[in-house]
C-alpha positions as CSV (number, residue, x, y, z in Angstrom):
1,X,90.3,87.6,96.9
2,X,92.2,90.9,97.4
3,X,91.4,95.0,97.2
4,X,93.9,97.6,96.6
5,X,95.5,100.6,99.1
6,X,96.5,103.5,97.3
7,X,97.0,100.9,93.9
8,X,98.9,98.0,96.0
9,X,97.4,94.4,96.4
10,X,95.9,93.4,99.8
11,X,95.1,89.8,100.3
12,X,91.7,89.4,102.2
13,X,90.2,86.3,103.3
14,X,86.4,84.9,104.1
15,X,83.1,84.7,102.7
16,X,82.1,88.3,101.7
17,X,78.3,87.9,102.1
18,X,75.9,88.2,99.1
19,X,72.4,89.7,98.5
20,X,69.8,87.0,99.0
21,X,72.3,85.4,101.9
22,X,71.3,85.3,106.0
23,X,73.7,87.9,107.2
24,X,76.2,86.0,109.7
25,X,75.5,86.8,113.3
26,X,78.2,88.8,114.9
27,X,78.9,89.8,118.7
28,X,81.1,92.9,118.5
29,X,81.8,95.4,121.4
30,X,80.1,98.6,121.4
31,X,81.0,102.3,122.2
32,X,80.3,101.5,126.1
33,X,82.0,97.7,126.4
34,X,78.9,95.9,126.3
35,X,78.3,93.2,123.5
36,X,76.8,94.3,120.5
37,X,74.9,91.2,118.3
38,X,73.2,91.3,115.0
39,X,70.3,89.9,116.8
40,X,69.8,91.9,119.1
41,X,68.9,94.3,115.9
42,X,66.8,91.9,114.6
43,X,63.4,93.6,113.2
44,X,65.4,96.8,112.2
45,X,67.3,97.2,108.7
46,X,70.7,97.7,109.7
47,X,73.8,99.3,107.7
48,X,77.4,97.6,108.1
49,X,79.8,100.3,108.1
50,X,83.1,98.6,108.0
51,X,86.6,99.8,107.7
52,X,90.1,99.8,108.7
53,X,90.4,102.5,111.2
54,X,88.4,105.9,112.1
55,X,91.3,107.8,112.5
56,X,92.2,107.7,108.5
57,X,90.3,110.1,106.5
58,X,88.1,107.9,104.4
59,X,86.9,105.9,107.4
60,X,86.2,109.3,109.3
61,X,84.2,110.5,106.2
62,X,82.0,107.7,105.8
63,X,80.7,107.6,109.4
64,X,79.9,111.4,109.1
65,X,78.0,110.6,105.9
66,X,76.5,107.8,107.6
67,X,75.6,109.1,110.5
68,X,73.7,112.4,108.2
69,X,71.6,109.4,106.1
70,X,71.0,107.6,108.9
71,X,68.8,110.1,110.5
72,X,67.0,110.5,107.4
73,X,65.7,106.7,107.5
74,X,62.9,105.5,109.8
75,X,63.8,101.7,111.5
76,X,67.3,101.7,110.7
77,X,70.5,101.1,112.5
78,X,73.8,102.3,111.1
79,X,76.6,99.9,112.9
80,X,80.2,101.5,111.7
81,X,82.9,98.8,112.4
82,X,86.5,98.4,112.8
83,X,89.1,97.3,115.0
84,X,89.3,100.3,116.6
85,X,88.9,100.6,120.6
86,X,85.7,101.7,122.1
87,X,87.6,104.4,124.0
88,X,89.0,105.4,120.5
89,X,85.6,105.8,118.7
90,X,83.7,107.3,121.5
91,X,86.2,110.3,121.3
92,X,85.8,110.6,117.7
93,X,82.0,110.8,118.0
94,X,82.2,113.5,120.9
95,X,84.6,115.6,118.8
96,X,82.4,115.1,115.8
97,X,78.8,115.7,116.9
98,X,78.2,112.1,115.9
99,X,74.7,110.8,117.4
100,X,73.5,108.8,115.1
101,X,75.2,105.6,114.6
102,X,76.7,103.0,117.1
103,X,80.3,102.4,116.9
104,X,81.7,99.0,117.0
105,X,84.9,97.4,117.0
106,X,85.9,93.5,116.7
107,X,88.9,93.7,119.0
108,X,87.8,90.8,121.3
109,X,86.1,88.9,117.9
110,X,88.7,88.4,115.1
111,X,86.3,85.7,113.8
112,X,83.8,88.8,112.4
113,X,86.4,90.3,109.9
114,X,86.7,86.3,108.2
115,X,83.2,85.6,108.8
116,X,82.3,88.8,107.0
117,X,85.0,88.7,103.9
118,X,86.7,91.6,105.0
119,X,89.8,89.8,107.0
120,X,93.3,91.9,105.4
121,X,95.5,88.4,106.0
122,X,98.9,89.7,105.0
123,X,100.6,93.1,104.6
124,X,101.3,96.3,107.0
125,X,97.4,96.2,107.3
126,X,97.0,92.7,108.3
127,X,94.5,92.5,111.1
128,X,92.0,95.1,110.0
129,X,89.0,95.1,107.8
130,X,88.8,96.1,104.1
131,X,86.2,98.9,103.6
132,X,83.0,97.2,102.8
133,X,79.1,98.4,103.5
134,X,76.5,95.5,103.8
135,X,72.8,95.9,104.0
136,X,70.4,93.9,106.0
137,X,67.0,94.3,106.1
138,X,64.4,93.6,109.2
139,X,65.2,89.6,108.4
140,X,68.7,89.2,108.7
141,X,68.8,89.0,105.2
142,X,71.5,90.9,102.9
143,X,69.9,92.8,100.6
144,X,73.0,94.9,99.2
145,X,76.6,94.4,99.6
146,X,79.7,96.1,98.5
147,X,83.5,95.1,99.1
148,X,85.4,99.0,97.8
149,X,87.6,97.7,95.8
150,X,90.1,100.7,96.5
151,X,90.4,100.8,100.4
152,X,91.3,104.6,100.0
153,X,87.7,104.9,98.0
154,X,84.6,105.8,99.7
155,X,81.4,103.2,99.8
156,X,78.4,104.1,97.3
157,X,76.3,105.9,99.6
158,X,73.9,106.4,97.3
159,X,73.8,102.5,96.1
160,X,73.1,101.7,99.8
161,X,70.9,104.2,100.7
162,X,68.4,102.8,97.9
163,X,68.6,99.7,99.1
164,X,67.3,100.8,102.6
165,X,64.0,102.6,100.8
């Protein structure tokens, strides 16, 4: 399986998850070090932000839009993820005015980039996550997924948004 940056190839490895599919469970480390779990958002629909970094434009731009739709939408949790370090995405959301998502990152679980099919395995990006948004509603269930096929590209808000309503 592979995406493309700026028109190149990128090999990506795991099992991108599919509407209709139990969303894996995760344990990721949030904005303030403690253990973030997809159960622990159970009974809430929950938007998967993923991406390679927040400090690359595209990234930046889909946690702003995020975080504007996100307060627009009662019982839902907008989770933007990368490998990024707490410390790292914390600053980014004081400097933005961002309130309402929770930043994540999978430094001290590896495993979530392969168990969500987003692992870049080869490359000058290897070790980060290919841009991908993932629905789930209040069941653990995926109810919309999308894998950018241009990591430069932003997500289909819109497509994700209507899958929330």
């Amino acid at each position: 399986m592979s995406v493309t940056a700026e028109g190149k190839k990128v090999s990506i490895s795991g099992s991108f998850p599919q509407s209709g599919q139990q969303a894996p469970e995760f344990t990721l480390c949030a904005a303030d070090l403690s253990d973030l779990t997809l159960s622990s958002l159970k009974g809430k629909k929950v938007v998967l932000n993923i991406f390679p970094s927040v400090d690359t434009p595209t990234c930046a731009m889909s946690v702003r839009a995020f975080n504007k739709a996100a307060a627009e939408i009662d019982n839902t949790v907008v989770v933007c993820i990368s490998a990024d370090l707490p410390f790292a995405a914390s600053r980014f959301c004081a400097a933005e005015g961002i309130e309402n998502v929770k930043m994540a990152s999978f430094f001290r679980a590896p495993e979530f980039t392969q168990d969500y099919g987003v692992n870049i395995n080869a490359g000058p990006l290897k070790g980060l996550a290919a841009r991908a948004v993932i629905v789930i509603n209040e069941d653990g269930q995926v109810i919309y997924s999308e894998l950018v096929a241009e990591i430069k590209d932003e997500p289909n808000y819109d497509a994700a948004m209507t899958a929330l309503r």
